[in-house]
N, C-alpha and C positions, 0 to 999 in steps of 0.2 A: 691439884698437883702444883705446887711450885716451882719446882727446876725441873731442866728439860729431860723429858724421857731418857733413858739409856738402856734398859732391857726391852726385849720383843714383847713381855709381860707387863710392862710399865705403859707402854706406846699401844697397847691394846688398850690396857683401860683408859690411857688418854682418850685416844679417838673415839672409844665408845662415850665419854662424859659430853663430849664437845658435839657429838653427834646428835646426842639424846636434849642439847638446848638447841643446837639448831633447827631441829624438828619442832621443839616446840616456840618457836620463834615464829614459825613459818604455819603453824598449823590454822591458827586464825584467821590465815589470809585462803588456804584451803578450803575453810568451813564457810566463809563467805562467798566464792566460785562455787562450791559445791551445795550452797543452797541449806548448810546443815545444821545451822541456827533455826531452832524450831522454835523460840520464844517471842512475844508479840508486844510489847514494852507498853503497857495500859496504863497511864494517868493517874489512877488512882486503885487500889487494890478490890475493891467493892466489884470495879469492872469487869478485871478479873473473874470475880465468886460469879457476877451474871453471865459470861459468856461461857466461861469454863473451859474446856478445849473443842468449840465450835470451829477458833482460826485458827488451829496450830497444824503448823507447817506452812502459814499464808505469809509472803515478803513478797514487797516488790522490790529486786532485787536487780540491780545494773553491773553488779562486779562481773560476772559471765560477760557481759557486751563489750566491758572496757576491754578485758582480756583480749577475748573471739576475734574482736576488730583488728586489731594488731599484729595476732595469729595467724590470721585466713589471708592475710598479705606477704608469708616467710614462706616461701617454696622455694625448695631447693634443686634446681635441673639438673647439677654435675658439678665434676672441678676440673680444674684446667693446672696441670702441675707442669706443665713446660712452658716455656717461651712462644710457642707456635701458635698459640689459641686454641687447640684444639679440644676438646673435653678429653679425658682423657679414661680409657675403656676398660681400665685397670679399676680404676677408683670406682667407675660405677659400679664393676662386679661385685666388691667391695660393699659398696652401698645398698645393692638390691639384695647380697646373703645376709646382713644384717637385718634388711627389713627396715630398713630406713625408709621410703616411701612414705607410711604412715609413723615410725616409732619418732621419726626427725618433729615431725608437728608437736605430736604430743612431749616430746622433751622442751619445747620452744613452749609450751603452755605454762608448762612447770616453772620454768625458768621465769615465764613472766606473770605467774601467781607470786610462786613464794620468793624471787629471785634471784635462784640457782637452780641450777637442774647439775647434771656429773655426766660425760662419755666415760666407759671403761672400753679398752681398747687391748685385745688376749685372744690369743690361738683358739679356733673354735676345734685344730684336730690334733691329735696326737702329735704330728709330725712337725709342728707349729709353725708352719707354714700360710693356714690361711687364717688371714685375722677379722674379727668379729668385732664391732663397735654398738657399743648396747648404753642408750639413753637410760640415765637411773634418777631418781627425786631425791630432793634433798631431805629430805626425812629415812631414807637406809643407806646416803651412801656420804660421809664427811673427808674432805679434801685439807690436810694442813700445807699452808702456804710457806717458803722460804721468807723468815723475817727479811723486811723490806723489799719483798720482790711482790710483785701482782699474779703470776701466772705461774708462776716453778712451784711445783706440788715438792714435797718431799714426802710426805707419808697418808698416806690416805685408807678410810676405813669400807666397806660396804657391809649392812648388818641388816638382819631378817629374821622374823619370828618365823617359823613351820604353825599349819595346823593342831601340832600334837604342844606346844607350848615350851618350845626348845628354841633359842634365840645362835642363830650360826654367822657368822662374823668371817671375813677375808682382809686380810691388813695389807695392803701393795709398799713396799720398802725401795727403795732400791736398788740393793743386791738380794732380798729374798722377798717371797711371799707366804702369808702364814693364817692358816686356817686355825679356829675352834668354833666352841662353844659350850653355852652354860644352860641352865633349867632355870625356869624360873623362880624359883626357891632361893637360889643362889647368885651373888655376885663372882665370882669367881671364874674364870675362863677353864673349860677343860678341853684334854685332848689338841696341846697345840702341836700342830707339825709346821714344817718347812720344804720349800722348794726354794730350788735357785732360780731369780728372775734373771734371763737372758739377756733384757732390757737395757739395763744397768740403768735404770728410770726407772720413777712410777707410772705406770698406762692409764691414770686417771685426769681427765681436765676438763675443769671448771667449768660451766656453761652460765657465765654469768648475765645477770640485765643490769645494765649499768650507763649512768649517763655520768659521771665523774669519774675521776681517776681513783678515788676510794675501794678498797675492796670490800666493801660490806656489802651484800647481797640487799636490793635495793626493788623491791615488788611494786607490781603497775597502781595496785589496791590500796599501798598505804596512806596518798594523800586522796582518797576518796572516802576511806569509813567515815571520818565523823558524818559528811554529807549522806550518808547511805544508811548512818542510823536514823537523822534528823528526818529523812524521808518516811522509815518504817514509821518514827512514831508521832509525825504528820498524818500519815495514813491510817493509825489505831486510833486518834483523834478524831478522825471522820467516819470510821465503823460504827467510834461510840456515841459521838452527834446522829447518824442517823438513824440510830435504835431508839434514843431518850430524846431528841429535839429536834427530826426531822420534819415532824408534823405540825400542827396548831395544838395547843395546849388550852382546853377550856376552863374558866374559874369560874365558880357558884357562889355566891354571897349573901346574907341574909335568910339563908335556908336552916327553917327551924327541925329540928330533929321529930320525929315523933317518941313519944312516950311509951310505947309499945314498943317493944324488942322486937317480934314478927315484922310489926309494920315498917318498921327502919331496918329489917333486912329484907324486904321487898322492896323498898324503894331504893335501898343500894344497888340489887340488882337489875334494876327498871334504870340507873345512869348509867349502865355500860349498855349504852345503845346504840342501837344496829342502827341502818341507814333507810330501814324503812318505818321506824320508828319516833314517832313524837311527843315528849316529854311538857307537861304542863305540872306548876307548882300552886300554890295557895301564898295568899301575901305577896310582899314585896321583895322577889328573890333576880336579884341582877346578877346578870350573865355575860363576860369578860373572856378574853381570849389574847394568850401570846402567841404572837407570830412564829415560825417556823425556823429553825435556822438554816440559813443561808448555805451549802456545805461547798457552794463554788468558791469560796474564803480559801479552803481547806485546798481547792484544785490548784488556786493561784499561787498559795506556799509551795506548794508541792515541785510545780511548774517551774519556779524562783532557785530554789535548789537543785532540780534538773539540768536547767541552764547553768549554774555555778559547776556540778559534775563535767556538764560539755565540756566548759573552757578550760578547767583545769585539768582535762584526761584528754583534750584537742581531738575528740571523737565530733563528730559531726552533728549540727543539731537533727537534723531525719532522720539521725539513726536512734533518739529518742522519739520520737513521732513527736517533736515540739515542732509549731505551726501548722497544726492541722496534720501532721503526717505528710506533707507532701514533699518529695522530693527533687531537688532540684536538678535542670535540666542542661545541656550542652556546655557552654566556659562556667556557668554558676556552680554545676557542682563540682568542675573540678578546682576550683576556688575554694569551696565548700569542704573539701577532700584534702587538703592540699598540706592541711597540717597533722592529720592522720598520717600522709604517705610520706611524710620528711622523720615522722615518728618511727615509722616501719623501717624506713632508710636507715637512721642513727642506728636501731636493734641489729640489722644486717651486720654493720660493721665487727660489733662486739659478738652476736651471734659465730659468724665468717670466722672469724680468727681462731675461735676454741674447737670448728669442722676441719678448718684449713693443717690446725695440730694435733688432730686426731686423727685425721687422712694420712699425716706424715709418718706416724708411730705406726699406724697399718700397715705402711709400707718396709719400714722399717724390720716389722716382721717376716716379712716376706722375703727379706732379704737384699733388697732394690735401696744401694744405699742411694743412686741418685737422686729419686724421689723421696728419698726419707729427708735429707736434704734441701728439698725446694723450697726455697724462704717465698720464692714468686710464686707460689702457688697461689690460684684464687678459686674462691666458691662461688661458681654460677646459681643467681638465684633469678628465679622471675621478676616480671615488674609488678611492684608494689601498687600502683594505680591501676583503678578501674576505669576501661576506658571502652565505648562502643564501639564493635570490628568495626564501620564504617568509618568513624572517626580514624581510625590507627591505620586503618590500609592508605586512609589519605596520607596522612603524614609519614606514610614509608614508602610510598610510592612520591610525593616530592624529595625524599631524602635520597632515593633514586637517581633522581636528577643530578645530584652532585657526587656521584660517583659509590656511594657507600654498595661496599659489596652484597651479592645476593644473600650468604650467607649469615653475617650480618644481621642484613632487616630480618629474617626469621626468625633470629634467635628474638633480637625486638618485640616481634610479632606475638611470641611466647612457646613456640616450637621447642619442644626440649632436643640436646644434644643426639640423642638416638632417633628422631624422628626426621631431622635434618640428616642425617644420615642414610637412614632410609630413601628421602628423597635423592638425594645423589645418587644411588644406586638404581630409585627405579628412572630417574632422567638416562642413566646410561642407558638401560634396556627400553628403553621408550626410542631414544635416540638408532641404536642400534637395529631397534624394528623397522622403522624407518629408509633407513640405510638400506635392507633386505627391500624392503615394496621399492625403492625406488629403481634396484637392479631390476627387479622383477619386471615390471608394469611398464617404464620407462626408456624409451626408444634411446639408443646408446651412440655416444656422437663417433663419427667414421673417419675415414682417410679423404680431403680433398681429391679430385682428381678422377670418382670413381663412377663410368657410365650410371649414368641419370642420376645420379647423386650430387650433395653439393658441390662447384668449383669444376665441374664435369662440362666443357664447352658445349652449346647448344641442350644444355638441358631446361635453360629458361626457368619454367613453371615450376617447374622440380626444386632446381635451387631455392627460388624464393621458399615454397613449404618448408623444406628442407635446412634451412634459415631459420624460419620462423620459431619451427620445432626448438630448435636447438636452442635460439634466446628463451622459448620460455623454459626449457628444463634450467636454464642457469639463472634464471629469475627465481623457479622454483627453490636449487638448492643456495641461494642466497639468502629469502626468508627463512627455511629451515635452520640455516646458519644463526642470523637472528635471533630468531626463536629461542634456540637452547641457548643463546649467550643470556 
């Protein structure tokens, strides 16, 4: 289409065109995550005819690790939509009915295979009231961006085949949203209807991986295939060396034929000899042998390329098992680590920003324009390093030292916002138990003045006990004091 859409009819088959290449843009980098390249790139086609499909479905295959590693470091604990820090318990509700928990991961995988992934953000009830945020792939759902802007959707598609082979499409506008669909037979959209979008937005946004200001959907995998071909067909290379030149290769020379047909197909079968078997000739027949081939050649390419993957995906070498597999221990690995977790960091950022505006739209619906509003919103996420409890209690218990509050180091620690929570609540009732045993159990301080009691003249012995007592209850509820500070 050349000029820009203007009917609801025109802007359907837009988006479904533009959807249908950016699927297949991204599918490639899919079938490499998911393993789905079942072809084994053999040297020479003879190979091929000899192995046949012995190795099909066999890759060694690193685009899963590049991903995973990047991945298993994006957890999301809450958001904090005020000023106060507080996570806020609106937005979780928000988050746990959607099923974010797990659907957050998996859109952040999508996102960083094929370099998008899509929030749709819509009334999950009648009364649209409560809003639903549902991660979608970039292959059913296309987002058109405001020429010149990076993040302002203006019209966005989501599209899906059924079982039965009917293709159903949802268009988000602006002021309306607009359902059909076609049969496969046909290009043509049928059965469009219309709703009013309350919004006056589209509820769709971007989930992009990006490390430039470009908006071109930018995958973790692109600058690693060629190295991940180069590997595979390094590795078909050393299947077919140790089938045909793994071994010693013996040569016969000067060995006369016999004249007899029988007897030269007996003596054929008398050179394929067994091991307990010893072969003797007539005349002068010399016996010659090539060496073996080498196929740790084959390890060290392999290995060479490995290392090039690392550097340029700044995955860790032990997470290939290059150097032995061994992994490194205390400041080494997290040196080791360090350009993985600044990798993770940067994804946060651009990740954050498209939760932090799909949080607000949530809100929006709900009717809370304050929160719809909160530009200072932020997306609490975990820490991105792996790091020993022993290690981390250290260093949050010296940060202790310099005042940072309890609350604070837990979140540090990696305590999500509802578990600190919890804690504050069961410190009250711990506290408060306390408070009960000390009425209870605990001799209660009196009136000076009072026969044989403390300050009581001539009671001497008494006083002192009676002294004594008293300093240690208030030594005791001192430490307790302590304590829960």
């Amino acid at each position: 289409m050349n000029s820009r859409p203007e009917t609801p009819e025109q802007w359907m088959t837009y988006l479904s065109g533009e959807l249908a290449k950016q699927a297949s843009e991204g599918r490639k980098y899919v079938e490499y995550y998911d393993s789905e390249d079942n072809t084994l790139a053999y040297a020479q086609k003879k190979f091929a005819e000899v192995f046949g499909k012995m190795f099909h479905g066999w890759r060694d295959n690193f685009a899963p690790l590049i991903v995973d590693s990047i991945s298993e470091r994006l957890t999301i604990k809450g958001f904090r939509m005020e000023a106060n820090g507080e996570a806020d318990k609106e937005a979780n509700e928000i988050w746990q009915r959607s099923f974010l928990d797990a659907d957050s991961n998996s859109g952040h995988v999508d996102a960083l295979v094929q370099g998008l992934a899509h929030l749709i953000v819509w009334p999950e009830t009648k009364d649209g009231k409560d809003p639903l945020i549902t991660p979608e792939p970039a292959d059913q759902v296309y987002a058109q961006l405001q020429p010149g802007s990076r993040r302002k959707v203006m019209a966005a598609i989501k599209q899906y085949t059924d079982d039965w082979g009917t293709t159903h499409a949802t268009m988000f506008l602006p002021k309306a949203v607009y359902t059909a669909r076609r049969e496969d037979s046909t290009i043509e959209w049928k059965n469009l209807k219309r709703i009013n979008n309350p919004l006056g937005l589209v509820p769709v946004v971007p989930l992009t991986n990006r490390k430039r200001l470009r908006a071109d959907p930018y995958s973790e995998l692109a600058a690693i295939l060629p190295i991940q071909n180069a590997i595979n067909k390094v590795a078909a290379d050393a299947i077919v060396a140790s089938e045909f030149a793994a071994f010693p290769q013996r040569v016969l020379s000067n060995l006369e034929p016999f004249d007899d047909e029988n007897e030269e197909a007996d003596r054929q079968k008398m050179l394929k000899a067994y091991i307990d078997r010893i072969l003797t000739f007539d005349g002068d027949v010399n016996v010659d042998q090539f060496d073996a081939a080498d196929l740790g050649n084959y390890v060290k390419l392999i290995d060479m390329l490995v290392q090039h993957m690392a550097s340029q995906s700044r995955v860790p070498f032990h997470y290939f098992l290059l150097n032995g597999g061994q992994a490194p221990s205390g400041e080494s690995i997290t040196a080791a680590e360090a350009g993985l977790v600044a990798k993770a960091r940067e994804r946060m950022l651009h990740f954050g920003e498209s939760w932090e505006t799909a949080m607000r739209i949530a809100f929006q619906i709900k009717g809370d324009e304050k929160k719809a509003r909160a530009w200072g919103a932020e997306t609490i996420w975990g820490d991105p390093e792996h790091r020993s409890k022993a290690t981390l209690v250290d260093s949050l218990i010296k940060l202790k030292e310099l005042d940072v509050p309890v609350k604070q180091l837990q979140e540090d620690y990696g305590y999500s916002p509802q578990q600190i929570l919890r804690f504050i609540e069961m410190k009250e009732e711990e506290l408060k138990r306390q408070k009960e045993w000390r009425d209870k159990y605990e001799p209660q301080p009196v009136e000076p003045g009072t026969p044989g009691r403390p300050g009581t003249p001539g009671s001497g012995q008494a006083n002192r006990q009676a002294g004594a007592k008293s300093a240690e209850v208030e030594r005791r509820k001192e430490k307790e004091i302590r304590k829960a500070a």
